[in-house]
N, C-alpha and C positions, 0 to 999 in steps of 0.2 A: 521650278523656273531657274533657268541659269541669268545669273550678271556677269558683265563684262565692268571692270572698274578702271575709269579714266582718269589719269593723275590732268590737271587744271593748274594754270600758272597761281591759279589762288590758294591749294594746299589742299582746295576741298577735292573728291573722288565722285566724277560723276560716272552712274552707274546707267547703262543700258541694258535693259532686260530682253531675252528672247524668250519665248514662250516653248520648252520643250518638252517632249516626251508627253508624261500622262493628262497633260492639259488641254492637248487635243483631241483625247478618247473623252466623247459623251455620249453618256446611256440615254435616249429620246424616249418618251412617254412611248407607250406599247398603244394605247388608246389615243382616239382624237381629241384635242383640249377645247375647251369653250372658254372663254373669255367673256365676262359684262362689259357691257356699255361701261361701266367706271372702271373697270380693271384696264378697257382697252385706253381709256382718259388717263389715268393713273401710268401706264408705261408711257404715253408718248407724253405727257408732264414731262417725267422724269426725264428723257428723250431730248427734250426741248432743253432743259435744264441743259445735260451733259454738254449738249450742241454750244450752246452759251458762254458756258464753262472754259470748255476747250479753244471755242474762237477767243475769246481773251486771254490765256494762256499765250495762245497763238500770237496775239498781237504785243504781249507784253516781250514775247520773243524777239519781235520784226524791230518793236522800238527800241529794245535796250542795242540791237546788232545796230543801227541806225545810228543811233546815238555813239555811240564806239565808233562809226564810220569819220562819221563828223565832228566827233571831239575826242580825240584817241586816249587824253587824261582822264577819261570815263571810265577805263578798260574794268580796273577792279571794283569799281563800287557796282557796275552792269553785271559785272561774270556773275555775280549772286542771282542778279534775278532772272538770270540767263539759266541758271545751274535749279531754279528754285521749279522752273517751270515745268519742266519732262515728269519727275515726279509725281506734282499733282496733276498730269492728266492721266499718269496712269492710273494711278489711285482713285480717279473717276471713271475710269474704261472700269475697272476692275468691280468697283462698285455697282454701277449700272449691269454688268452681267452678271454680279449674281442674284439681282433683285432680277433681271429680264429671267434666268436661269429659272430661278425658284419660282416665277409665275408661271413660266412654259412648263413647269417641272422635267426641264433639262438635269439632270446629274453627269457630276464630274467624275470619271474614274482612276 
């Protein structure tokens, strides 16, 4: 995975990742997969979670930008939780596919 590192008035380096090269070859099961009734309960749990997750990420986004709007002596105590957020929804995408991976037994090449 390549990052791109973004210098921030704050000192800290936010980093956006793209997804290149061998991340996109997956080897797909050769056979059909079956799934249980819990296994299919068990991803969209999880599913449900990541969705949860990410909307409040999300929101914590919209309010800290908001809050900066409207009281621009916010700026650096918000850039943190501005900077804190991208992060951990990655680290949640990231998670969520290789628990979805390893049940579909998708491999990554």
């Amino acid at each position: 995975m390549v990052f791109w590192k973004l210098p921030v008035s704050t000192g800290k380096m936010a980093c956006v990742g793209a997804a290149i090269g061998p991340w996109f070859y997956m080897a797909l099961p050769k056979q059909p997969v079956t799934l249980t009734p819990e296994q299919i309960a068990e991803l969209n749990r999880k599913l449900s979670t990541l969705r949860h997750d990410i909307n409040n990420n999300l929101l914590l986004i919209m309010a800290s930008a908001e809050l900066v709007r409207v009281k621009p002596e916010t700026t650096a105590k918000m850039m943190n939780t501005l900077l804190d957020q991208p992060p951990k929804i990655t680290d949640a995408m990231t998670k969520f596919s290789a628990e979805f991976e390893h049940t579909l037994g998708i491999k990554r090449s």
